[in-house]
PASEBA-1860 file (N, C-alpha, C; in nm, 3 decimals):
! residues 86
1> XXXXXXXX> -0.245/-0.527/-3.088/-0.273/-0.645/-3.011/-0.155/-0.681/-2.920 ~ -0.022/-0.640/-3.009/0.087/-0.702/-2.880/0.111/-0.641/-2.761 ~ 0.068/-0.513/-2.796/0.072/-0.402/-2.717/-0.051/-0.423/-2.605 ~ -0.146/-0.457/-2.651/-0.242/-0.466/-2.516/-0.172/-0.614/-2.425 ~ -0.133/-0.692/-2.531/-0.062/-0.801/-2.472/0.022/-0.754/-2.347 ~ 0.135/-0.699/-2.397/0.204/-0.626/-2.249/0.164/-0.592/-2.152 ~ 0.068/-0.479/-2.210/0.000/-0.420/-2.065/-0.098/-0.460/-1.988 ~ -0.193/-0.581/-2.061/-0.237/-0.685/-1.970/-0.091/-0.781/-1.886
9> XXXXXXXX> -0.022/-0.781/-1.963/0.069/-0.872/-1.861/0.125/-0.779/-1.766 ~ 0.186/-0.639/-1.778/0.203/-0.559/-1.700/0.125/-0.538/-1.584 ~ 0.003/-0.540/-1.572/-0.099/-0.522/-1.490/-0.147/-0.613/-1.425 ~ -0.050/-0.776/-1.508/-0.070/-0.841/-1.395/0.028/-0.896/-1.279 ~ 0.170/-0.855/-1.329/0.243/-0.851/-1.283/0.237/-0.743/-1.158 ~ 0.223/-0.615/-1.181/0.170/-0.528/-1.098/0.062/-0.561/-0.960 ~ -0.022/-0.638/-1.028/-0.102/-0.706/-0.949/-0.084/-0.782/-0.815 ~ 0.009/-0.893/-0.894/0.056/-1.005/-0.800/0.189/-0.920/-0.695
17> XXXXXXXX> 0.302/-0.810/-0.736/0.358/-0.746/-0.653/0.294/-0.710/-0.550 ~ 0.171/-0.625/-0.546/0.071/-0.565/-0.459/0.056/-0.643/-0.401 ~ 0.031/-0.772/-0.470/-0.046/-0.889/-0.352/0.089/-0.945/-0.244 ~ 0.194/-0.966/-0.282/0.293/-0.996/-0.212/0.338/-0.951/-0.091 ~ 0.370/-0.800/-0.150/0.379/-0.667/-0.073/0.296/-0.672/0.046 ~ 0.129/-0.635/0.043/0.064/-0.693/0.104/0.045/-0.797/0.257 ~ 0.132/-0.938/0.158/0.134/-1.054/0.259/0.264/-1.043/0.390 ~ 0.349/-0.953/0.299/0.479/-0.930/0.361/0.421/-0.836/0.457
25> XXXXXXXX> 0.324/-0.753/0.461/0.316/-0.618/0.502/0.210/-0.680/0.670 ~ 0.126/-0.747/0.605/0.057/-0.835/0.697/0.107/-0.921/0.799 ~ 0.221/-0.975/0.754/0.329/-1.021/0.863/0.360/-0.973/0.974 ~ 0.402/-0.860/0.894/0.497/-0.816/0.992/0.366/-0.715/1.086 ~ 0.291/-0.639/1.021/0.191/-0.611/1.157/0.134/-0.711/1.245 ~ 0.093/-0.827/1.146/0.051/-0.927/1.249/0.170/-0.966/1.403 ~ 0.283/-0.984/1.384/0.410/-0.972/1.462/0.434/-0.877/1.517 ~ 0.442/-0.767/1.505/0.403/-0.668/1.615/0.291/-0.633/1.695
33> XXXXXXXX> 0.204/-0.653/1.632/0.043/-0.650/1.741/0.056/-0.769/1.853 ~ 0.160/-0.896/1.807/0.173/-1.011/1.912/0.265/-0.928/1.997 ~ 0.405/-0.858/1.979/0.464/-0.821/2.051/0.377/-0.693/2.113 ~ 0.259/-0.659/2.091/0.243/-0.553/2.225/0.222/-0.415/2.186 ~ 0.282/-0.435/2.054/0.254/-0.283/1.990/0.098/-0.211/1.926 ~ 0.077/-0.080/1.974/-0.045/-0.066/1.957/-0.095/-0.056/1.789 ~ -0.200/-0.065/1.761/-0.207/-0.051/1.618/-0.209/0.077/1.576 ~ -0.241/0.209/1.667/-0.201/0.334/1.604/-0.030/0.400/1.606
41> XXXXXXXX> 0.025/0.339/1.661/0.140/0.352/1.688/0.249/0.237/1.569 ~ 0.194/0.125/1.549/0.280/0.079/1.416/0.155/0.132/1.293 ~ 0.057/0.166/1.294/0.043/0.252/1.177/0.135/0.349/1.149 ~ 0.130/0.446/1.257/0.197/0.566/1.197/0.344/0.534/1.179 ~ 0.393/0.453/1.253/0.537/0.409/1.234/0.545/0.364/1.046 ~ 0.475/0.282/1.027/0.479/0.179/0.885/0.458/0.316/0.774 ~ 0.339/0.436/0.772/0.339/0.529/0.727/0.471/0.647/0.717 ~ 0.527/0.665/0.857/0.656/0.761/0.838/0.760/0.693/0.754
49> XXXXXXXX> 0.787/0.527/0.782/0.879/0.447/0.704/0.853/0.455/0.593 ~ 0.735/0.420/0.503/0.698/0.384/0.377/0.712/0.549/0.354 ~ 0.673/0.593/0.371/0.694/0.809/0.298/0.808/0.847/0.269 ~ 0.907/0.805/0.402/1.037/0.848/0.346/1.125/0.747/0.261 ~ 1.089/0.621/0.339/1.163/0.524/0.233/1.141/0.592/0.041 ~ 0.987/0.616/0.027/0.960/0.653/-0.109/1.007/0.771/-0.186 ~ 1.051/0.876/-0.084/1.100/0.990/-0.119/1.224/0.993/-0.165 ~ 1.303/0.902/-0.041/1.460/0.851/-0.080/1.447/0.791/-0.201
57> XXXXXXXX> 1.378/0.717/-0.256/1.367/0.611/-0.334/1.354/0.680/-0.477 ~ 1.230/0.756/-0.470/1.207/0.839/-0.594/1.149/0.959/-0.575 ~ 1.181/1.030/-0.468/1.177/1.206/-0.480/1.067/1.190/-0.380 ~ 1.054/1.344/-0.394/0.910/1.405/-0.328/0.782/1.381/-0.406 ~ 0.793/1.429/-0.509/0.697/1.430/-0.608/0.584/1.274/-0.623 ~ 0.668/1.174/-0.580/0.535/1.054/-0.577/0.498/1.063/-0.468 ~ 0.542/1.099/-0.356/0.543/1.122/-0.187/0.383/1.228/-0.206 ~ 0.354/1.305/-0.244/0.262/1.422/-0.251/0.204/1.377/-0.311
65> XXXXXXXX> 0.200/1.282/-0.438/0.138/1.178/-0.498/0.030/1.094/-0.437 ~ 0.079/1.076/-0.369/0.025/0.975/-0.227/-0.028/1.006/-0.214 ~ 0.024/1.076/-0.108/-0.057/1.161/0.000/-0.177/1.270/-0.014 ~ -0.192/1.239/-0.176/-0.300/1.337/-0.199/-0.365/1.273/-0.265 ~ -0.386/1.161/-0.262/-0.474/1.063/-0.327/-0.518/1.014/-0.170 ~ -0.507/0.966/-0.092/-0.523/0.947/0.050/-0.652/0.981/0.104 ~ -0.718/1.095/0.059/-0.878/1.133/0.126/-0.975/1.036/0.056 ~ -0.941/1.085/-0.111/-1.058/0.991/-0.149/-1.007/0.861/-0.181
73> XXXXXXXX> -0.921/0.767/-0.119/-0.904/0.652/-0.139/-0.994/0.650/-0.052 ~ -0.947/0.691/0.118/-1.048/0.663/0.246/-1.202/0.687/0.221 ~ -1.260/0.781/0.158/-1.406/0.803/0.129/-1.465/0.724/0.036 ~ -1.398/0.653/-0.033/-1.418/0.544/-0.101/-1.458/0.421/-0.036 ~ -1.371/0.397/0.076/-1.417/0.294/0.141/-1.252/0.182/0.136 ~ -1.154/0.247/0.036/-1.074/0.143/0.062/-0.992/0.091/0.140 ~ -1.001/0.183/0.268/-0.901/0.147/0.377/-1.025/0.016/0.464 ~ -1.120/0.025/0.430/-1.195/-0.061/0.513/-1.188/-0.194/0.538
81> XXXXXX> -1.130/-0.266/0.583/-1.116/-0.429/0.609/-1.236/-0.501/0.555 ~ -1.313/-0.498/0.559/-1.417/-0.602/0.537/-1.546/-0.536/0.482 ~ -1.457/-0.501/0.331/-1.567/-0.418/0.217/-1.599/-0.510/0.142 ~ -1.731/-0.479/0.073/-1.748/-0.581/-0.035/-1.757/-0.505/-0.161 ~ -1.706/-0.518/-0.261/-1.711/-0.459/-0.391/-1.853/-0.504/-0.437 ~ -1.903/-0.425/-0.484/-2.043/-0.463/-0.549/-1.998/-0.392/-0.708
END
């Protein structure tokens, strides 16, 4: 029981990071799309940053991680803005 205790709290802690991350992440695109920048161009920018930042951070190995989870996140539907979970 204490043990699920944790990892419900773990997961929600996890949670609320994501969500933060997120708001921070939303910012700052929102602030560049005002300054002029195109949205395929700070995509791929925010993507080359976040890859290597992660590699520096903790190797290659979560980097390929990623990036290979990446098709079927998209075929899933989760890159989609305005999905509805059913």
């Amino acid at each position: 029981m204490l043990q699920e205790n944790s990892d419900n709290l773990d997961a929600l802690i996890r949670e609320e990071k994501h969500r933060v991350a997120l708001e921070f992440f939303q910012d700052a695109w929102n602030s560049a799309i005002q300054e002029g920048i195109e949205p395929a161009i700070l995509a791929d920018s925010a993507i080359v940053n976040a890859l290597t930042n992660l590699s520096s951070a903790e190797g290659e190995q979560p980097v390929e991680t990623l990036i290979a989870e990446l098709p079927s996140r998209n075929e899933s539907g989760h890159f989609i803005a305005d999905r509805s979970l059913q």
